[in-house]
C-alpha positions as CSV (number, residue, x, y, z in Angstrom):
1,X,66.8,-17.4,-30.3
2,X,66.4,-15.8,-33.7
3,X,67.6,-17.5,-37.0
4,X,67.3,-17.4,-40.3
5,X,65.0,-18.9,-42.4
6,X,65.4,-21.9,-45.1
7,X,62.6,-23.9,-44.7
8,X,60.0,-25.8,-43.7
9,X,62.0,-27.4,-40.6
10,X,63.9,-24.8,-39.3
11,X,62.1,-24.9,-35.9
12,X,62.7,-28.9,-35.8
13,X,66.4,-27.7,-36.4
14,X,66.3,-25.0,-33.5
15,X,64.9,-27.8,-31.3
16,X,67.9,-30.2,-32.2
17,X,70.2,-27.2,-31.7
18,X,68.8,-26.4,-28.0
19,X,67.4,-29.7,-27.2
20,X,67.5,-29.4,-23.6
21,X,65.2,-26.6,-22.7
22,X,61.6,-26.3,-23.4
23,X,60.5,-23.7,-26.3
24,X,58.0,-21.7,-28.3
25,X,58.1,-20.6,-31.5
26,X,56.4,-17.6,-33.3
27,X,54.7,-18.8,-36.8
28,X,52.5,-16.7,-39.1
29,X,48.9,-17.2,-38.8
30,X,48.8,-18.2,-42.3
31,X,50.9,-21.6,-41.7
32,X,49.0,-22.2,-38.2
33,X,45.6,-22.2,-40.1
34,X,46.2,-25.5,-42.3
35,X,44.9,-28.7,-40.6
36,X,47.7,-31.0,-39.5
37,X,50.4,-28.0,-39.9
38,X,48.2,-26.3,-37.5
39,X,48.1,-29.4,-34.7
40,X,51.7,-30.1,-34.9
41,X,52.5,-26.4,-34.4
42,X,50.5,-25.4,-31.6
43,X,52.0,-29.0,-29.7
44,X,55.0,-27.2,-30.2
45,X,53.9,-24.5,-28.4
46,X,53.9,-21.7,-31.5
47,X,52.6,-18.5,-30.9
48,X,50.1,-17.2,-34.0
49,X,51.3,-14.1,-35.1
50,X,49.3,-11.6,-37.8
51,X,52.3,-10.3,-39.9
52,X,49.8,-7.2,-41.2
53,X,49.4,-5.8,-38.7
54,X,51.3,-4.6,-35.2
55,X,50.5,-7.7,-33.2
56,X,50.1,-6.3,-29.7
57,X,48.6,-10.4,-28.7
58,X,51.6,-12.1,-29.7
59,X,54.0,-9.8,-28.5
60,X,52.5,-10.0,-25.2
61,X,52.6,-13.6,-25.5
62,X,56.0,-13.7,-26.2
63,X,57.0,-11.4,-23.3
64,X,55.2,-13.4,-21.2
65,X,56.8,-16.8,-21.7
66,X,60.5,-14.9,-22.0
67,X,59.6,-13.8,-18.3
68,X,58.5,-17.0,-17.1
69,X,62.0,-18.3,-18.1
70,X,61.2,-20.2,-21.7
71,X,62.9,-20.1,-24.8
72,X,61.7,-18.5,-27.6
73,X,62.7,-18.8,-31.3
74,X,61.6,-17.0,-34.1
75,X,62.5,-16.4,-37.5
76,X,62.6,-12.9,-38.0
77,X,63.3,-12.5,-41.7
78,X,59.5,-12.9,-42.3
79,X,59.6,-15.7,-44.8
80,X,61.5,-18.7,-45.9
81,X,64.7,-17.6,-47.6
82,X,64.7,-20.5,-50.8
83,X,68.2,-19.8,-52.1
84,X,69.2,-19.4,-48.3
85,X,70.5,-15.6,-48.5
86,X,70.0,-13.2,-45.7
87,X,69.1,-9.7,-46.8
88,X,67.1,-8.3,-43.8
89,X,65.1,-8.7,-41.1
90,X,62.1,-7.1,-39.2
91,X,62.6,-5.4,-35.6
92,X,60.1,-7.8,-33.4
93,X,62.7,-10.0,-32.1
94,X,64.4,-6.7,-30.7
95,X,61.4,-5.2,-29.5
96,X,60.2,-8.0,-27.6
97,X,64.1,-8.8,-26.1
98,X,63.7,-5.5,-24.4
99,X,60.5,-5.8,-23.0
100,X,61.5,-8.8,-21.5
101,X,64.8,-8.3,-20.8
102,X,66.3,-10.9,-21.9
103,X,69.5,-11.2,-24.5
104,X,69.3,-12.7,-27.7
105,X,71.2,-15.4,-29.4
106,X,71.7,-15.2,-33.0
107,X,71.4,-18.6,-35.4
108,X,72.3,-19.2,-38.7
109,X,71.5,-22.3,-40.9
110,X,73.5,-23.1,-44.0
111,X,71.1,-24.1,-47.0
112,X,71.7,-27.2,-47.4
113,X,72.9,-28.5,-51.5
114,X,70.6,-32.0,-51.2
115,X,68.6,-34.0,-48.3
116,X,72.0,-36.0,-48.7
117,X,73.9,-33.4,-46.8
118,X,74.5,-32.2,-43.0
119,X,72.6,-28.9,-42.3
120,X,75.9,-26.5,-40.7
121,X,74.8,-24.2,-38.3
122,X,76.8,-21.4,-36.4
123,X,75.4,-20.4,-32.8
124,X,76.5,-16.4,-32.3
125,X,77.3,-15.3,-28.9
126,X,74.1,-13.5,-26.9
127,X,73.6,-9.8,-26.3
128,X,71.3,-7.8,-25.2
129,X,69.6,-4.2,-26.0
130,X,71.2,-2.8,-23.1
131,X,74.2,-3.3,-25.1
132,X,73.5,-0.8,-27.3
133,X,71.3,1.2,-25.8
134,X,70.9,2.3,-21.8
135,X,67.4,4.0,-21.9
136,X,64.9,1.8,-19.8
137,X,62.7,0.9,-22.8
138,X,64.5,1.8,-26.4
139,X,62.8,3.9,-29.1
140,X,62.2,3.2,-32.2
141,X,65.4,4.8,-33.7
142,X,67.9,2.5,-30.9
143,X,65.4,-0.6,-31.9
144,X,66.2,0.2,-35.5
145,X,70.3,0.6,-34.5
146,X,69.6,-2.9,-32.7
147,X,67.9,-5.0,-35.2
148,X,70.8,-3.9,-37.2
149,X,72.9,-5.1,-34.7
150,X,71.4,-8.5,-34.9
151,X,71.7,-8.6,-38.7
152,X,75.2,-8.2,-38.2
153,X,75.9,-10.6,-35.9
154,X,73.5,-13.4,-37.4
155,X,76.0,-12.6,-41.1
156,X,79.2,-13.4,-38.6
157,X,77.7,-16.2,-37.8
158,X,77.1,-16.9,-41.5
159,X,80.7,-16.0,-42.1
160,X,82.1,-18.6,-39.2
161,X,80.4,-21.4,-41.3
162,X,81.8,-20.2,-44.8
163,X,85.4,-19.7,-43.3
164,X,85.2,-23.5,-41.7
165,X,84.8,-24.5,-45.5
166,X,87.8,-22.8,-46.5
């Protein structure tokens, strides 16, 4: 599951969203490190990841519990989003889909105008790599191709929520 990111309780709203199934999450080291941040995350089941640098340990991690038949959500933008605009994102979400072979399903979270209002989300429709590319394990031009892929898709997700206000 990969959405974008508007705050603080985005994975609380991923967990509404698929409530049924039993998930991870993939946090940055930095928010994992803070003292009850840190417990109520890892009860969740996150996954530390170390943004600076090429985190072989959490992709492996991630892989693993994709293969084993959990969930996994992650925010791939890289940080929270405050005015709720999706410009990019970073190829890990991609990279570890293939890997494990497994599709992914694009989410996309209005920002919301006040605590007062609903928080809209749009669910896209799940794909995998092999969809885009048919070499066993992509490079890191088709990842590149992918990840934009998933951009798309996550904005036409976007787009289903602004046309329903129409």
């Amino acid at each position: 599951l990969v959405a974008n990111h508007t705050g603080f309780a985005d994975p609380f709203k991923v967990g509404c969203c698929i409530w049924h199934r039993r998930m991870h999450f993939i946090a940055a080291e930095e928010v994992m490190k803070k003292g009850l941040i840190h417990l109520l995350l890892k009860g969740m089941g996150c996954i530390k990841i170390r943004r600076n640098i090429f985190d072989i340990e959490c992709i492996k991690k991630s892989v693993d519990l994709l293969k084993d038949g959990y969930l996994l959500a992650m925010f791939p933008q890289g940080s929270i989003s405050r005015d709720g605009s999706l410009d990019s994102i970073k190829s890990g979400a991609v990279l570890i889909s293939a890997q494990a072979k497994v599709p992914i399903i694009p989410i996309y979270f209005k920002k919301r105008k006040s605590i007062f209002h609903r928080t809209e989300v749009a669910i896209g429709e799940k794909f995998y790599y092999s969809d885009y590319c048919d070499k066993k394990m992509p490079g890191m031009k088709d990842i590149e191709i992918i990840t934009n892929a998933l951009f798309e898709k996550t904005l036409e997700c976007k787009n289903l929520i602004d046309k329903s206000e129409e």
